[in-house]
MDAnalysis code that builds the backbone (N, CA, C; Angstrom):
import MDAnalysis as mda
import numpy as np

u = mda.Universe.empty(696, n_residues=232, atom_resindex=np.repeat(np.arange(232), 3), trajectory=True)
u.add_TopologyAttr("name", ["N", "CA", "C"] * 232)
u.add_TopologyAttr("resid", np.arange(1, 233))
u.add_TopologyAttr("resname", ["UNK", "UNK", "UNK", "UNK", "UNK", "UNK", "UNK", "UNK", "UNK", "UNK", "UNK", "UNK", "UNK", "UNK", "UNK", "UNK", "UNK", "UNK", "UNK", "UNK", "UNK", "UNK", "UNK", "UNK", "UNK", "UNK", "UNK", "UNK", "UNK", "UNK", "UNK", "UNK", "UNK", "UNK", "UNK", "UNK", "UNK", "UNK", "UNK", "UNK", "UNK", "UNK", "UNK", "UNK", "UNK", "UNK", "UNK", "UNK", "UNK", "UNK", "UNK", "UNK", "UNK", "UNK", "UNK", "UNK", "UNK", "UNK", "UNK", "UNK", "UNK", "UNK", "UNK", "UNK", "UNK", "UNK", "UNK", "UNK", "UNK", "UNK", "UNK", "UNK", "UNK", "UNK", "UNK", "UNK", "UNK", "UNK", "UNK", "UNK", "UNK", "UNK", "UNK", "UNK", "UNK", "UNK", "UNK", "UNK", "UNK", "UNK", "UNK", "UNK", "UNK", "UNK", "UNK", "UNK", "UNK", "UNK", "UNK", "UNK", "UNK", "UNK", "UNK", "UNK", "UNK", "UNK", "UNK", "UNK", "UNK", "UNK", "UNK", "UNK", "UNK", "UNK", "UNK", "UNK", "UNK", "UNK", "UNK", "UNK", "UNK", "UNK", "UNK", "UNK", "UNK", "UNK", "UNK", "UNK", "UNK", "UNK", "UNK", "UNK", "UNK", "UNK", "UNK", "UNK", "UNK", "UNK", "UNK", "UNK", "UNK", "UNK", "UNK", "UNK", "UNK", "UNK", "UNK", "UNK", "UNK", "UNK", "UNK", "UNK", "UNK", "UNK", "UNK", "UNK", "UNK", "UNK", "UNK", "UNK", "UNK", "UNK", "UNK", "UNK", "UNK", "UNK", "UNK", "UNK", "UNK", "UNK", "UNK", "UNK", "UNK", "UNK", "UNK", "UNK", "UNK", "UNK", "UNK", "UNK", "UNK", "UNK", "UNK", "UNK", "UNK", "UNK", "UNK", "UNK", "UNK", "UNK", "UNK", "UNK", "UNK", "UNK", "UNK", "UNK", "UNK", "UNK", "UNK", "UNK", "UNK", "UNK", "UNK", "UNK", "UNK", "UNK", "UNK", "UNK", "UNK", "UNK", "UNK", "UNK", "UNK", "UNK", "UNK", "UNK", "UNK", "UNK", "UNK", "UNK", "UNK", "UNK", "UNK", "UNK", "UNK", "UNK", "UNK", "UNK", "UNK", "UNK", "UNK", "UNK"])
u.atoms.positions = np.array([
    [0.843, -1.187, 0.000],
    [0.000, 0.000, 0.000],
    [0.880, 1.239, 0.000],
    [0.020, 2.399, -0.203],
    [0.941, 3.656, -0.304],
    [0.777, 4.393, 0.825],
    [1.802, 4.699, 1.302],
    [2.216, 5.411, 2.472],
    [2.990, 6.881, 2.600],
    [2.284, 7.960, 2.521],
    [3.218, 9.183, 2.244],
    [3.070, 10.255, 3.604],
    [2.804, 9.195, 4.875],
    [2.996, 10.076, 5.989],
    [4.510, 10.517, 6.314],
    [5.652, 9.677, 5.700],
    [7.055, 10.412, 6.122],
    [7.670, 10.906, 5.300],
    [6.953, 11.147, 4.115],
    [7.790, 12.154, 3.252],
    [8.529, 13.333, 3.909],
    [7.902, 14.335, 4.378],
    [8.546, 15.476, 4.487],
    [9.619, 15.804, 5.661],
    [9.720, 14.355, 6.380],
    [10.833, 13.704, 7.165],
    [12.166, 13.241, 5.957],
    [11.696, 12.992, 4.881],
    [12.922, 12.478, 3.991],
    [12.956, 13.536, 3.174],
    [12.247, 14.437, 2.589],
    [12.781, 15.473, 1.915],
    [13.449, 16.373, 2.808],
    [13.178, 16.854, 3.678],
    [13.805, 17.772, 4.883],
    [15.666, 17.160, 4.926],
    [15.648, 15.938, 5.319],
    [16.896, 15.275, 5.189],
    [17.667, 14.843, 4.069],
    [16.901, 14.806, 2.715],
    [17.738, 14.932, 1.611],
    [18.576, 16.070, 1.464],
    [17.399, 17.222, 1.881],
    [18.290, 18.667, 1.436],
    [18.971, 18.938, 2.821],
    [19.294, 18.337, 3.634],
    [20.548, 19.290, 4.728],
    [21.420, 17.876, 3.987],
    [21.444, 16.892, 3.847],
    [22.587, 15.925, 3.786],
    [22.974, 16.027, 2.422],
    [23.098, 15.918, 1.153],
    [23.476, 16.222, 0.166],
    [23.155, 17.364, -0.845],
    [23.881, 17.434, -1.755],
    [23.564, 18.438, -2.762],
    [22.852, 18.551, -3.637],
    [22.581, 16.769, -4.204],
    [21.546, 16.902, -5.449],
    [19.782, 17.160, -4.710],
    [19.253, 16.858, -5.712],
    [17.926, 17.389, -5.554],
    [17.140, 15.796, -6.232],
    [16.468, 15.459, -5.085],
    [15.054, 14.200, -5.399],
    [14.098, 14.362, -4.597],
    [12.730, 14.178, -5.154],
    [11.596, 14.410, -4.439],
    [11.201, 12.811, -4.222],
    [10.575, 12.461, -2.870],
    [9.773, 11.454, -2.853],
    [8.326, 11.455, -3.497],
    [8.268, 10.250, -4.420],
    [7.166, 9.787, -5.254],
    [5.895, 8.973, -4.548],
    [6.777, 8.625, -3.478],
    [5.374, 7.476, -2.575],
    [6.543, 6.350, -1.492],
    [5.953, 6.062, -0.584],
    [6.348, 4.840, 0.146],
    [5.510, 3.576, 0.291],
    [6.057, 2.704, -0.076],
    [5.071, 1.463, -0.123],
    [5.836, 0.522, 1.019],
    [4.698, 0.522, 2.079],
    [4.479, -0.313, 3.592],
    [5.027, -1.757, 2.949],
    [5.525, -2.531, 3.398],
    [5.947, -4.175, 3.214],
    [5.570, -4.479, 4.401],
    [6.188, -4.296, 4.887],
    [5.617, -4.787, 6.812],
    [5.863, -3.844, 7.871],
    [4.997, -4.152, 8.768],
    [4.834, -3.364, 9.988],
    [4.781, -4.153, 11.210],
    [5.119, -3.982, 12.275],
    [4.505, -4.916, 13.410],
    [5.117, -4.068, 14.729],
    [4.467, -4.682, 16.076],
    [5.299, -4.167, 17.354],
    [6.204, -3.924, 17.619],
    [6.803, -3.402, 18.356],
    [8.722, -3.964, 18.513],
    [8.096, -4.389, 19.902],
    [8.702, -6.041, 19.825],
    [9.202, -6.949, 21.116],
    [7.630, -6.556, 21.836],
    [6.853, -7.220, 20.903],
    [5.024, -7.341, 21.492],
    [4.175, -5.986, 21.885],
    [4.744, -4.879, 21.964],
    [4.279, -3.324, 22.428],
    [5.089, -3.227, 23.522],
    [5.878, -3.836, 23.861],
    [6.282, -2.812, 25.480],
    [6.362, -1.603, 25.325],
    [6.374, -1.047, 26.285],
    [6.762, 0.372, 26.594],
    [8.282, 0.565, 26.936],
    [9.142, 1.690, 26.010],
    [10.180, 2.006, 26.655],
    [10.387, 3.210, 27.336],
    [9.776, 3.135, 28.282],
    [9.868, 4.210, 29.094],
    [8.634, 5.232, 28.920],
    [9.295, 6.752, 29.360],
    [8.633, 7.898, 28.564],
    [8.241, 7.743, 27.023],
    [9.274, 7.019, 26.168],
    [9.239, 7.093, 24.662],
    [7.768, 5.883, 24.440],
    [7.591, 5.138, 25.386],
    [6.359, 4.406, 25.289],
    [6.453, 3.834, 24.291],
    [5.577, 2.685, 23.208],
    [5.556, 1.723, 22.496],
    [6.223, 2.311, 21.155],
    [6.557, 0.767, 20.749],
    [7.070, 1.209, 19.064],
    [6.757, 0.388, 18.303],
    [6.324, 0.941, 16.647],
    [6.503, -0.638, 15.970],
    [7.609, -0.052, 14.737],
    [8.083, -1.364, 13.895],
    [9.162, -1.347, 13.387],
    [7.879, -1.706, 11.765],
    [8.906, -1.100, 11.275],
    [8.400, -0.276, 9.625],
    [9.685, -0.772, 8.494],
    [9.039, -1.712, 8.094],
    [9.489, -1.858, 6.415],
    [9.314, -1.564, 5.026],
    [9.588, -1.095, 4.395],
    [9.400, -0.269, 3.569],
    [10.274, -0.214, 2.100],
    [9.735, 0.577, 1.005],
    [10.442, 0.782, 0.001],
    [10.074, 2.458, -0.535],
    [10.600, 3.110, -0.307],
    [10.807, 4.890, -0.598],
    [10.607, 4.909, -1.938],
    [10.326, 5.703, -3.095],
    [10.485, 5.695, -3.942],
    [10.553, 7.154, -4.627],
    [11.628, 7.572, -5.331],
    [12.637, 8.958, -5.673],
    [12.462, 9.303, -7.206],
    [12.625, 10.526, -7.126],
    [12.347, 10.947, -8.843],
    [13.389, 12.291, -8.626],
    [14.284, 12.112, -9.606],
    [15.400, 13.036, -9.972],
    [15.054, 13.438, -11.287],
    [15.400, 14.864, -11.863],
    [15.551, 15.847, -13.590],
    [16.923, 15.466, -13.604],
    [17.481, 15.201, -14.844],
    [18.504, 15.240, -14.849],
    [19.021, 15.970, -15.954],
    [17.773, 17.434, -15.775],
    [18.635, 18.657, -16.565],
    [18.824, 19.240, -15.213],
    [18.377, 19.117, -14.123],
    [19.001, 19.849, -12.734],
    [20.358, 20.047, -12.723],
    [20.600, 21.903, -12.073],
    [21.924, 21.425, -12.511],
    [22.486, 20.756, -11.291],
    [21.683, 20.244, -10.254],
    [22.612, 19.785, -8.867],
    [22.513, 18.354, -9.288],
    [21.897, 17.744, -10.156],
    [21.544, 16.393, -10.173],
    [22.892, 15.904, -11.428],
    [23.413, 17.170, -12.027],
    [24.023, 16.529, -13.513],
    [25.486, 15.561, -12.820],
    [25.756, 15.605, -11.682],
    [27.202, 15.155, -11.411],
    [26.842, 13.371, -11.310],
    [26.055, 12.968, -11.062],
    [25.540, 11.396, -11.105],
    [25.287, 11.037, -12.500],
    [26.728, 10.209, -12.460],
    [26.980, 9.807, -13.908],
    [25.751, 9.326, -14.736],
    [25.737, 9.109, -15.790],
    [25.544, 8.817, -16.915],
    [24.040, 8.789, -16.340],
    [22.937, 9.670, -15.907],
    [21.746, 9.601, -15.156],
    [21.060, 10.417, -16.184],
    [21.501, 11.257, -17.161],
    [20.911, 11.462, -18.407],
    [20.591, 10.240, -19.239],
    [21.287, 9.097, -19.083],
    [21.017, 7.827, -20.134],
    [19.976, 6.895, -19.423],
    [19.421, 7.178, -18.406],
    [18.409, 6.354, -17.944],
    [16.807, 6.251, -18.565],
    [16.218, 5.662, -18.063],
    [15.224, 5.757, -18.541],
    [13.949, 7.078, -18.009],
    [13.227, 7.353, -18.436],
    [12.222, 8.483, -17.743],
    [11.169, 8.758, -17.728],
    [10.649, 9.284, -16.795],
    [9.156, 8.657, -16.920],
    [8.323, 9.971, -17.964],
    [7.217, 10.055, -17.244],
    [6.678, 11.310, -18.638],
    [7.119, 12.734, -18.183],
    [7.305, 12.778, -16.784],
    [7.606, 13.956, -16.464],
    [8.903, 14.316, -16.919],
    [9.860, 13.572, -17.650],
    [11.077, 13.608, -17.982],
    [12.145, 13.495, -16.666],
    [11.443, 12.816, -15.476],
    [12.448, 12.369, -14.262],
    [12.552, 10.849, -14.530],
    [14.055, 10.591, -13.616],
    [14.150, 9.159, -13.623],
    [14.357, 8.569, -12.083],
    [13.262, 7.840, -12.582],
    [12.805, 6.857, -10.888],
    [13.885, 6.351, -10.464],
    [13.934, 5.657, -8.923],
    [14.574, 4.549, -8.595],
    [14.383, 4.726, -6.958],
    [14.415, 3.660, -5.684],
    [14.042, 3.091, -5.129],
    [14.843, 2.914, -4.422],
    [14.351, 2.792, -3.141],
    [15.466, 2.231, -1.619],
    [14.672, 1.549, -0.683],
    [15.190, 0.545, -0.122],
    [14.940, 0.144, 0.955],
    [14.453, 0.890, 2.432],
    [13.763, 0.991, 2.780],
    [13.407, 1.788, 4.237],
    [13.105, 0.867, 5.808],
    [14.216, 0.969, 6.435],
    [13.659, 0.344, 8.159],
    [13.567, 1.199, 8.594],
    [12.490, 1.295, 9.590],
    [12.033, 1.778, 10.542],
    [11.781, 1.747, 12.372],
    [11.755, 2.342, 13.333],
    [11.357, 2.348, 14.655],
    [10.457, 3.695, 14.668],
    [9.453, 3.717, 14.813],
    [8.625, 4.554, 15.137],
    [7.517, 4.486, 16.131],
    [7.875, 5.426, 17.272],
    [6.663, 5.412, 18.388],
    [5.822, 5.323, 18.173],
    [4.970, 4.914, 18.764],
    [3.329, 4.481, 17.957],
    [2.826, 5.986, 19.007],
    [2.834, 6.633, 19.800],
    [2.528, 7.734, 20.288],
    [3.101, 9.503, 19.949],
    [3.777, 9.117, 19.186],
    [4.799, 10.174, 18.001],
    [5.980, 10.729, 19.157],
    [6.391, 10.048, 20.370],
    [7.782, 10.318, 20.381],
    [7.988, 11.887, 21.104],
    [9.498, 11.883, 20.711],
    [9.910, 13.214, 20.756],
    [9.705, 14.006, 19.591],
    [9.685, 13.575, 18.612],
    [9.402, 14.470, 17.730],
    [10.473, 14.894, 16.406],
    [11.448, 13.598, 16.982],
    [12.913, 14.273, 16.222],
    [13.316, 12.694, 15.382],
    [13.685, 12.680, 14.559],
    [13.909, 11.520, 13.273],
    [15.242, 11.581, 13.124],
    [15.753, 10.565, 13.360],
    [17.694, 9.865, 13.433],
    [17.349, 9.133, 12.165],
    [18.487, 9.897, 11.159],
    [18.342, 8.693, 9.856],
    [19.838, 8.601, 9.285],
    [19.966, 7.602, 9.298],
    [20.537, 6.573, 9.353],
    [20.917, 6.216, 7.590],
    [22.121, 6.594, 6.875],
    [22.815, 6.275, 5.446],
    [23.393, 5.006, 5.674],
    [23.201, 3.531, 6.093],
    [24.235, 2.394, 6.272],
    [25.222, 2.139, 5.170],
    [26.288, 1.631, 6.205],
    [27.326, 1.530, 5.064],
    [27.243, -0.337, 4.924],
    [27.136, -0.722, 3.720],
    [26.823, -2.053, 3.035],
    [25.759, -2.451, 3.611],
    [24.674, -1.660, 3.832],
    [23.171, -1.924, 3.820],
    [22.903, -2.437, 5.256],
    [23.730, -2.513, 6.117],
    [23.387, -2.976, 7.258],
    [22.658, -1.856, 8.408],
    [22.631, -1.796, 9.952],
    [21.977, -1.072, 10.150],
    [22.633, -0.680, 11.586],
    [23.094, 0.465, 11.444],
    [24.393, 0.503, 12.576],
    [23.636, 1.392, 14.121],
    [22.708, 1.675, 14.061],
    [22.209, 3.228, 15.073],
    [22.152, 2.578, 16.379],
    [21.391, 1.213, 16.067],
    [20.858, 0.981, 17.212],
    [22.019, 0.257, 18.060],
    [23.052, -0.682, 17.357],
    [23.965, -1.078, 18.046],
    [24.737, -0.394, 18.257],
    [25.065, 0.468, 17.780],
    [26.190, 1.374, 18.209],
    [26.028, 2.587, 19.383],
    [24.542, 2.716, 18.936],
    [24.207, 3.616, 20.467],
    [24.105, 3.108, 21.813],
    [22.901, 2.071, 21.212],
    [22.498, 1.756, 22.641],
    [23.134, 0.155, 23.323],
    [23.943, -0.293, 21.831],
    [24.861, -1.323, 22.395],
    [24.291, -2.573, 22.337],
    [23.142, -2.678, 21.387],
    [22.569, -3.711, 20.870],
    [23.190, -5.509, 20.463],
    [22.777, -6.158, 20.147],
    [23.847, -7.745, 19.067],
    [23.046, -6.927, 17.438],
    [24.440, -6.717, 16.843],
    [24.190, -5.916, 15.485],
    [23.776, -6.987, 15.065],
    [22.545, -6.512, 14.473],
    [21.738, -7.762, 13.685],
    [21.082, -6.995, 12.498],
    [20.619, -7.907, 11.607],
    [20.184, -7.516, 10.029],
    [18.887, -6.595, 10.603],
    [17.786, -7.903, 11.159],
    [16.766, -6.988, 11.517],
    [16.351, -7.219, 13.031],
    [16.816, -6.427, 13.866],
    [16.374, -6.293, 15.599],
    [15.183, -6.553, 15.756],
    [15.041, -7.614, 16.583],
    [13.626, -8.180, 17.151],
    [13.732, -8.348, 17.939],
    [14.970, -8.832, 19.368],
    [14.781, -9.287, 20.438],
    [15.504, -8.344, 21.419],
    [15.045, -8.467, 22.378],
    [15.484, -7.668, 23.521],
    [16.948, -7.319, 23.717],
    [17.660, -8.351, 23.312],
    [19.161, -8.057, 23.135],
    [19.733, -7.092, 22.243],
    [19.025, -7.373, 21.166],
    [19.510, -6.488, 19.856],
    [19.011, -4.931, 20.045],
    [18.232, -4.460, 20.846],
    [18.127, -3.413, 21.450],
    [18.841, -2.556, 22.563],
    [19.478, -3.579, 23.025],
    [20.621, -2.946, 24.026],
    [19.741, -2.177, 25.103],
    [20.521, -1.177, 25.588],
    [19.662, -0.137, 26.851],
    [18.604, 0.141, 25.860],
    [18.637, 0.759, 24.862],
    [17.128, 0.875, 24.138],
    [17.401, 2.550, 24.703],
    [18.558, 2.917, 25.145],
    [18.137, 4.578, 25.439],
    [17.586, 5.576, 23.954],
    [18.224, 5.479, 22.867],
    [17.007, 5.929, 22.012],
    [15.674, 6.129, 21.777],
    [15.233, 4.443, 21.702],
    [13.877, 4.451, 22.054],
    [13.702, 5.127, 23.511],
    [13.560, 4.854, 24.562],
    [13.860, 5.595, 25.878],
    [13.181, 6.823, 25.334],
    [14.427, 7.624, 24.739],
    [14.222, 8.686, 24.319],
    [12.848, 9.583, 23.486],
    [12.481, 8.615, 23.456],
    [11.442, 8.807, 22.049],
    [11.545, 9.460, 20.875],
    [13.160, 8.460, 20.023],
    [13.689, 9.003, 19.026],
    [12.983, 8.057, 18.168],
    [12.185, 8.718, 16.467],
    [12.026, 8.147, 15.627],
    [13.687, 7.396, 14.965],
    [14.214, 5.904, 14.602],
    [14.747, 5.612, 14.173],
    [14.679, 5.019, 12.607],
    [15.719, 5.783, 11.656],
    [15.280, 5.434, 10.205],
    [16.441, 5.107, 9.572],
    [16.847, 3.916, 8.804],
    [17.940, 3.445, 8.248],
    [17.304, 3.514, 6.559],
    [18.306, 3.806, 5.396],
    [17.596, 4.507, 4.354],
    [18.990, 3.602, 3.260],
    [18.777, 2.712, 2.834],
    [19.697, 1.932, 1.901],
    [19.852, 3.210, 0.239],
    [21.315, 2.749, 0.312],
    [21.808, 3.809, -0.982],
    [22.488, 2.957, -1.838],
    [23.293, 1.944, -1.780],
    [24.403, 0.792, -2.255],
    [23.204, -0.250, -2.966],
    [23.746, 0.028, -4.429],
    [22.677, -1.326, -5.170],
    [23.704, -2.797, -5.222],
    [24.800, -2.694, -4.502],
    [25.348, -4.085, -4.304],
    [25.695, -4.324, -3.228],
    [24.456, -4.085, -2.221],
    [24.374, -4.336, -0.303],
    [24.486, -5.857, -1.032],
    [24.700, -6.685, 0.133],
    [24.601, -8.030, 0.535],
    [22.927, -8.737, 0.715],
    [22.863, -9.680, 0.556],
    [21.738, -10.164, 0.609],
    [20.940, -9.963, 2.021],
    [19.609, -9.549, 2.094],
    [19.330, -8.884, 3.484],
    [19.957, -7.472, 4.270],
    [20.528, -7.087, 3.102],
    [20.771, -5.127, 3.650],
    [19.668, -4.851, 2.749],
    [19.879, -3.535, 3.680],
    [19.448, -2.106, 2.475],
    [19.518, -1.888, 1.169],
    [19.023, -1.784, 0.601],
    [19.354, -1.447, -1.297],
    [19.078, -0.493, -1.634],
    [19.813, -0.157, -2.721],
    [18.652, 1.269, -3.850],
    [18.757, 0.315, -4.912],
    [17.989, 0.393, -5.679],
    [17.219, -0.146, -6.843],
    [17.204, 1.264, -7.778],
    [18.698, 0.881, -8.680],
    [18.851, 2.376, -10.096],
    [18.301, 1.591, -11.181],
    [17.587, 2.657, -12.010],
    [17.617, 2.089, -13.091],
    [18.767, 2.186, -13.858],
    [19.080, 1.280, -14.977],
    [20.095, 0.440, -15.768],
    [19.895, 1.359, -17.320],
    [20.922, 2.434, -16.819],
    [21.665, 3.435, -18.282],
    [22.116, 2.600, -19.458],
    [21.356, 2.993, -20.511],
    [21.694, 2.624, -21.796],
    [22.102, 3.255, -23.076],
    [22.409, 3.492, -23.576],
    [23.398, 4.219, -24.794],
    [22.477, 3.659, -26.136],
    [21.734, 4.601, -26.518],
    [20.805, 4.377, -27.472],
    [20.045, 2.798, -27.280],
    [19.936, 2.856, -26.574],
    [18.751, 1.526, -26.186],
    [19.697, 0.003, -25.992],
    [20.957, 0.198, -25.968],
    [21.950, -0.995, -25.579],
    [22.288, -0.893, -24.263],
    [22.812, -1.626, -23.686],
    [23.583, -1.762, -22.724],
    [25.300, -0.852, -22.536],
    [25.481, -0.320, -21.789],
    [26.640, 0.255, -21.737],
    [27.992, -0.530, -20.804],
    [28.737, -0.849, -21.647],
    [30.228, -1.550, -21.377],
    [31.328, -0.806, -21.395],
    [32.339, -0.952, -20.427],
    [33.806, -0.798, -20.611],
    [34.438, -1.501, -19.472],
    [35.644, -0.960, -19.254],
    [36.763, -1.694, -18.759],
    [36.518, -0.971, -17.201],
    [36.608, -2.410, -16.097],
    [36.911, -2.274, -14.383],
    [38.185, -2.381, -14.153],
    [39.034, -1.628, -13.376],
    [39.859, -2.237, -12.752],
    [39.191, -2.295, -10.963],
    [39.892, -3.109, -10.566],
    [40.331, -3.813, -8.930],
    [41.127, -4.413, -8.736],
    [41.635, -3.991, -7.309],
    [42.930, -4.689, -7.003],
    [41.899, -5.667, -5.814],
    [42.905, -6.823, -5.694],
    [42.689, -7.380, -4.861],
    [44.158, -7.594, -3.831],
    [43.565, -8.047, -2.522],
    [44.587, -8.439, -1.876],
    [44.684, -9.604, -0.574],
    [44.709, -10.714, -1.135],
    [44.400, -12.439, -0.514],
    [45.259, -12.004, 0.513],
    [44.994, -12.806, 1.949],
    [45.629, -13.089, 3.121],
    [46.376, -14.371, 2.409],
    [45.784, -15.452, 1.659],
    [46.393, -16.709, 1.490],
    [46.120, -16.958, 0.513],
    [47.098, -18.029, -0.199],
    [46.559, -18.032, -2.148],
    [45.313, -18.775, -2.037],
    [44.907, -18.852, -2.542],
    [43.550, -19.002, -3.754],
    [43.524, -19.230, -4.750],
    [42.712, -20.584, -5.019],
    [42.673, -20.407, -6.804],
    [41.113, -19.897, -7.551],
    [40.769, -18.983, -6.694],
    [39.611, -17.923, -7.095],
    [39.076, -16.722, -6.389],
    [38.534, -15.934, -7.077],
    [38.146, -14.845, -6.295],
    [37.731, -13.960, -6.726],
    [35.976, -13.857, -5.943],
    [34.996, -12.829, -6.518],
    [35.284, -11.632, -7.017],
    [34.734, -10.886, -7.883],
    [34.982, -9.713, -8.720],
    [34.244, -8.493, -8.085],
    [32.937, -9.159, -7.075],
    [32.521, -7.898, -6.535],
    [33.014, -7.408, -5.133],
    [32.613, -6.585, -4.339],
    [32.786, -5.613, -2.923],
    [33.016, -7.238, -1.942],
    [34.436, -7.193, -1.182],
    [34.488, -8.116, -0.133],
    [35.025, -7.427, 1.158],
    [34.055, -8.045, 2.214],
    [33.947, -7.567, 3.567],
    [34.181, -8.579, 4.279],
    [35.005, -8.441, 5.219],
    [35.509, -9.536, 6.240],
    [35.320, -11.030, 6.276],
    [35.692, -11.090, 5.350],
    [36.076, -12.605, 4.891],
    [34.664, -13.244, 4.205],
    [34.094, -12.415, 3.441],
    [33.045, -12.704, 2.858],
    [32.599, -11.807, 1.365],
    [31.965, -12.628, 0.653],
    [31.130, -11.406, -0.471],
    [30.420, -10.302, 0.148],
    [31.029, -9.203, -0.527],
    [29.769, -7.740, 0.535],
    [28.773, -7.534, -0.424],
    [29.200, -8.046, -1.994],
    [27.897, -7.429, -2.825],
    [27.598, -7.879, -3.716],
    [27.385, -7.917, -4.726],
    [26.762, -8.238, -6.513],
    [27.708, -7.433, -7.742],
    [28.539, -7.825, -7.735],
    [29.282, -7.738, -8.925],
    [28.915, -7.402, -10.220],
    [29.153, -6.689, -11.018],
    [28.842, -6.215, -12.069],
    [29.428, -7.502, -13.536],
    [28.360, -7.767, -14.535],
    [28.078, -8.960, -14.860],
    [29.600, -8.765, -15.741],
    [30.405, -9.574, -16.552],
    [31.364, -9.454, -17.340],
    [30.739, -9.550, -18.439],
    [31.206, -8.589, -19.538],
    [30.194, -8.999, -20.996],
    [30.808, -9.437, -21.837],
    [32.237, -9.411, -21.420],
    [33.100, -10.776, -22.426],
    [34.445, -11.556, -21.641],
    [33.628, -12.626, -21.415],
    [35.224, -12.922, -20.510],
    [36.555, -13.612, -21.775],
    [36.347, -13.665, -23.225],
    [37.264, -13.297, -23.670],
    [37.550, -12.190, -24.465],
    [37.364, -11.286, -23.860],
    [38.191, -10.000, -24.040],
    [39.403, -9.920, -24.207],
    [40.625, -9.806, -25.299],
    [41.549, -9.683, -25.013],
    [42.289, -8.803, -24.028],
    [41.462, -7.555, -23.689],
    [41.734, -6.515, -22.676],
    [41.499, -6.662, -21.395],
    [40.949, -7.691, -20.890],
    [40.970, -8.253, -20.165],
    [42.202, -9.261, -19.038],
    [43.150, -8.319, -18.197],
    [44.007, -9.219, -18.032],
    [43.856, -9.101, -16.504],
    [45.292, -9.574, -16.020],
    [45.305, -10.082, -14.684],
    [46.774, -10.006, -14.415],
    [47.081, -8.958, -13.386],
    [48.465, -8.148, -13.167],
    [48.672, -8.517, -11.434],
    [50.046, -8.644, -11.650],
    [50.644, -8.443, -10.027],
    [51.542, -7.697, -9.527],
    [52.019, -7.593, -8.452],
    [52.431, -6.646, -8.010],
    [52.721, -6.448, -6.961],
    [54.193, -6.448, -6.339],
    [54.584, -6.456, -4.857],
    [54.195, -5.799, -3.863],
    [54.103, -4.575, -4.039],
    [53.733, -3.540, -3.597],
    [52.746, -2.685, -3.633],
    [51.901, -1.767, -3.571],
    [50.878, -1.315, -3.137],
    [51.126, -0.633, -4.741],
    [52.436, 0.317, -4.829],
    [52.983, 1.236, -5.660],
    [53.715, 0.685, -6.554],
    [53.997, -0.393, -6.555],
    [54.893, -1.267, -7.185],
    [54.955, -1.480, -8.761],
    [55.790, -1.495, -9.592],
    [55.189, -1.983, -10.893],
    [54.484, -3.234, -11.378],
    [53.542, -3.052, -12.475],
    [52.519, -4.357, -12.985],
    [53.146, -5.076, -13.501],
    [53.054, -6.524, -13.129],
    [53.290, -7.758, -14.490],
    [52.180, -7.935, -14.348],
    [52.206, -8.816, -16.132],
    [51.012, -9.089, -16.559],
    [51.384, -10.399, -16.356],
    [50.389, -11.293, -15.806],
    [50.044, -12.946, -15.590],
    [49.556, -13.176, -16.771],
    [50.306, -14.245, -17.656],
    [49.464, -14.632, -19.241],
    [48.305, -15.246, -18.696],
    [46.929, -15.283, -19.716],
    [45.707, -16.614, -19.565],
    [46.607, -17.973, -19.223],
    [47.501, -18.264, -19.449],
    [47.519, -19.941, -19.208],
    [48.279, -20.327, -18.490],
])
């Protein structure tokens, strides 16, 4: 369903936190429920926790919007803006709180406010009494809002959902570099974002893995000069 009671909580915070310019289009509810059955935390009194998907419309003759690459080659709707989408968690007093909204940019889609404040078990999605820690936020009767930006979070973060720039109605290709750097050899290793001893994201697809331009270099040093490793 459509939900546009927190818009002007996310436009307010688009424009003090960055430069470009997007209006919210609508929020569509996924789930809602208590936090931890209704208790009361305190003064801040009950909360329920809010799932969600935001949904954004950028011009990209703006001139604050032109620095996000290639966002002229997207697709657009009639208004001549181009959509795209984020993930939204939520804590919201069911009695409206203090009055003041903590939001929350995660870095690789995870969701840092609550453990880090109140000293929570960092978890994907907080449900149990632990993962709340003192809960002095809630306490507080702070609205809490985590707002996904990274379209190659990990499975179960945050996302934004861009649409996919095309160059006269094709697909657009060129050349990645990345370095990598193994604790221990390996005879493989993912191409996308890695986080502590794991995949952090979704890799961008290869559109020719025989490419002759395509190689694979080493290198002692950080600064060091490249050899090239032949294919075989």
């Amino acid at each position: 369903m459509k939900f546009r009671r927190f818009a002007p909580f996310f436009l307010m915070a688009a424009a003090l936190a960055a430069p470009a310019f997007a209006r919210v289009t609508g929020i569509d509810i996924l789930r809602r429920e208590p936090v931890l059955g209704g208790m009361a935390f305190g003064p801040g009194g009950a909360y329920e926790k809010i799932v969600a998907r935001v949904h954004f419309a950028v011009r990209p003759d703006d001139l604050h919007d032109r620095a996000i690459i290639d966002l002229n080659l997207a697709p657009r709707n009639a208004q001549g803006e181009v959509e795209f989408s984020a993930d939204l968690w939520m804590l919201r007093p069911v009695h409206g709180g203090n009055g003041a909204l903590l939001l929350e940019i995660p870095n690789r889609g995870g969701k840092g406010m609550v453990w880090l404040v109140d000293g929570g078990t960092h978890s994907i999605d907080p449900s149990t009494a632990s993962d709340f820690g003192d809960a002095w936020l809630l306490r507080q009767g702070y609205t809490i809002a985590d707002l996904g930006w990274q379209w190659d979070a990990p499975p179960g973060g945050l996302r934004l959902y861009a649409p996919v720039a095309t160059d006269h109605g094709q697909p657009i290709t060129g050349l990645l570099r990345d370095d990598f750097t193994p604790v221990a050899a390996t005879a493989d290793w993912p191409l996308g974002h890695i986080i502590t001893g794991r995949i952090g994201g979704t890799e961008y697809p290869v559109a020719n893995p025989n490419d002759p331009r395509n190689v694979l270099s080493v290198r002692d040093t950080p600064t060091g000069p490249r050899t090239i490793i032949p294919r075989d």
